[in-house]
C-alpha positions as CSV (number, residue, x, y, z in Angstrom):
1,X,-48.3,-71.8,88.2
2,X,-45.2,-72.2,90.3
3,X,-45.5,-74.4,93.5
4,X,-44.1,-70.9,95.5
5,X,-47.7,-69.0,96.8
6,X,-46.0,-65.3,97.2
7,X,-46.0,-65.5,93.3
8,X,-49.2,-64.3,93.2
9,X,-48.4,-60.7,94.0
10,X,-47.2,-60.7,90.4
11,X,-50.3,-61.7,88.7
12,X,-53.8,-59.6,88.9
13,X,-55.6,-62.8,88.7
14,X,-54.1,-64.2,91.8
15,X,-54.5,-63.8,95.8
16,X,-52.8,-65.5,98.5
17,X,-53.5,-65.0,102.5
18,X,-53.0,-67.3,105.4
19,X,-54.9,-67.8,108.7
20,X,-54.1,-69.5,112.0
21,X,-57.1,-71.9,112.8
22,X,-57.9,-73.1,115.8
23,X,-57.2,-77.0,115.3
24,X,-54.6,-79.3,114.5
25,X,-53.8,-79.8,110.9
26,X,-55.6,-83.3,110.7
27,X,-58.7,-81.6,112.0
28,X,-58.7,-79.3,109.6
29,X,-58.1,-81.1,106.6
30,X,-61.1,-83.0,106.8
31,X,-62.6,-79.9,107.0
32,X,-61.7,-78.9,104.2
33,X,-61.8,-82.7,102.7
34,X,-65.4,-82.3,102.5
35,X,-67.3,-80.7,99.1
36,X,-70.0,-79.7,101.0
37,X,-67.8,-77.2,103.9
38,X,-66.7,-75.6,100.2
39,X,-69.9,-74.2,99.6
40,X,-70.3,-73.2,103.8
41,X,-66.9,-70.7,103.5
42,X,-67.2,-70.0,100.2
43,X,-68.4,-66.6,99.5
44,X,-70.4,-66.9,96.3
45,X,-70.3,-70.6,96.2
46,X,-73.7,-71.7,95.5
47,X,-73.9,-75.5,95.0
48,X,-71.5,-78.2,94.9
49,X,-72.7,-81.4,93.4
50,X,-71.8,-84.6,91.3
51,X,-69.1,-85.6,94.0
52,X,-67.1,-88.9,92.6
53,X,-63.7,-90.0,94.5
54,X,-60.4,-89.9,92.6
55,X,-57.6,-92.7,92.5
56,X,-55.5,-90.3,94.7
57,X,-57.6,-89.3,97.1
58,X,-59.4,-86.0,96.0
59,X,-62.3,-85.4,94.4
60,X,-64.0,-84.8,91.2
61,X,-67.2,-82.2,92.1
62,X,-69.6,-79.6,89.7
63,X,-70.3,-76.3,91.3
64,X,-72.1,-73.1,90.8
65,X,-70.2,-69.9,91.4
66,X,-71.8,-66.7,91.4
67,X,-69.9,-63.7,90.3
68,X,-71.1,-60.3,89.4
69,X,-74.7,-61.5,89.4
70,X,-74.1,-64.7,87.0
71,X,-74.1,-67.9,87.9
72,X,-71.1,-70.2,86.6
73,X,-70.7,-73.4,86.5
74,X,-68.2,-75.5,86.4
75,X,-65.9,-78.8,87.5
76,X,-62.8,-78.8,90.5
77,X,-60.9,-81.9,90.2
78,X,-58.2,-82.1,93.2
79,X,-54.9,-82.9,91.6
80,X,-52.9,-83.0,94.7
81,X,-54.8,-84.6,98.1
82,X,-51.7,-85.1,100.9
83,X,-53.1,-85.5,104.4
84,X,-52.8,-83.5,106.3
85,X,-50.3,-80.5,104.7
86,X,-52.0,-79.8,101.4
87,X,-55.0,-79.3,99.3
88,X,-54.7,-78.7,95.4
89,X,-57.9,-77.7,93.0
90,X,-57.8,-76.9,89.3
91,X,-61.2,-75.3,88.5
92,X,-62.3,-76.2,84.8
93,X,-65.3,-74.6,83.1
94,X,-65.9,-70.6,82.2
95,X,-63.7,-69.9,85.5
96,X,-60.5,-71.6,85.3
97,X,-57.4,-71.9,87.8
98,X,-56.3,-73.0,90.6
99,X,-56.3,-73.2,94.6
100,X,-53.4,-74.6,96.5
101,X,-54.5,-75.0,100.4
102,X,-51.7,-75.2,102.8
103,X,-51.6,-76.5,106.4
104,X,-48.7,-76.6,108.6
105,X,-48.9,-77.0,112.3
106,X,-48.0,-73.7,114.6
107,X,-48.5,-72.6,118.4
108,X,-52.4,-73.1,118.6
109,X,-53.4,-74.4,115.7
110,X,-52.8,-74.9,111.8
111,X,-51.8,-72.2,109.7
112,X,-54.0,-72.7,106.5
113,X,-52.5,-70.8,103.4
114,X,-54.8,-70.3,100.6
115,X,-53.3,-69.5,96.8
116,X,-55.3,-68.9,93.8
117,X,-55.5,-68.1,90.5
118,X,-58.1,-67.3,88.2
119,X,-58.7,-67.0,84.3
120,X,-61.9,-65.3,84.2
121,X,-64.5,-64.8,81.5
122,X,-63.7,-62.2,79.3
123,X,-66.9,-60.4,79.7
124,X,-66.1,-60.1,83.2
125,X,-62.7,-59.0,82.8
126,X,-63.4,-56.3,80.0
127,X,-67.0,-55.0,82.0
128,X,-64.6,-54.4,85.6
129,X,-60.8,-54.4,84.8
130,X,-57.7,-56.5,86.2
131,X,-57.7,-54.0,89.4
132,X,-61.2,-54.4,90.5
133,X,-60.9,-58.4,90.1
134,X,-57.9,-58.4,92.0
135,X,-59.8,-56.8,95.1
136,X,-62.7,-59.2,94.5
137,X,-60.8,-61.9,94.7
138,X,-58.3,-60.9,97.4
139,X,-61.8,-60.1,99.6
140,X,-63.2,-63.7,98.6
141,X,-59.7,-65.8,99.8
142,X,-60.1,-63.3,102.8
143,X,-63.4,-64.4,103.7
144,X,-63.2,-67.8,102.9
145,X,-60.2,-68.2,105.4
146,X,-62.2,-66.2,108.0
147,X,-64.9,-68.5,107.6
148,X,-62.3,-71.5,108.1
149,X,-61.3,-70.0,111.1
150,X,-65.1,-69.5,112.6
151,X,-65.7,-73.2,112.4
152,X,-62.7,-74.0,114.8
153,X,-63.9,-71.1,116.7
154,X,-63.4,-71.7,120.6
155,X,-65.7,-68.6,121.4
156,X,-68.4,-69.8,118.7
């Protein structure tokens, strides 16, 4: 996957979206530092589990995904953990990938950028087709970032 996000327009498998939050980029990444706030935005993210710390700073965590009605499970191990600009996951399992989390300060707040791409199971891909997947997982970034934003919320 290239390090440049506005590739994934290319690929059905991928989504990228960005969201202003209402925090400063520090504040955020610790958000987003902890396992458990994965499984709070995460639409579809059941359980996160088996947390153990990495020499560079990430994290090594199980997780249970459901998707269509299935549950999936499967390992993220954060490859790239720079405070406070950047987040990287590569998901291993049934559902591979990856998720590249961007921060960068602006005019009230953090713009948080979320990339990903997927390699799903083949079942799924063959029972709902590249197009539908592409919405599901364009809906499921959307969310998540939403739900990113909501926690910083001044009104909430």
């Amino acid at each position: 996957m290239s390090d440049d996000p506005s590739d994934a327009d290319d690929d059905p498998f991928a989504a990228s979206d960005s969201v202003v939050v209402a925090a400063d980029p520090e504040t955020v990444f610790a958000f987003l530092d902890d396992p458990a706030n994965h499984a709070a935005i995460t639409p579809g993210l059941t359980d996160v589990r088996v947390v153990e710390p990495l020499a560079n700073g990430g994290k090594r965590l199980s997780y249970t995904y459901r998707m269509a009605g299935i549950g999936i499970d499967g390992e993220i191990v954060q490859t790239v953990h720079e405070p406070p600009e950047r987040h990287v996951f590569e998901l291993r399992g049934r559902l591979t990938g990856t998720i590249d989390l961007r921060l960068a300060p602006v005019d009230g707040g953090t713009e948080l950028t979320y990339a990903a791409t997927y390699d799903l199971p083949e079942n799924a891909l063959t029972r709902v087709g590249a197009p539908a997947i592409r919405r599901f997982n364009e809906r499921q970034l959307r969310a998540a970032l939403e739900n990113v934003a909501a926690e910083f919320d001044a009104d909430g």
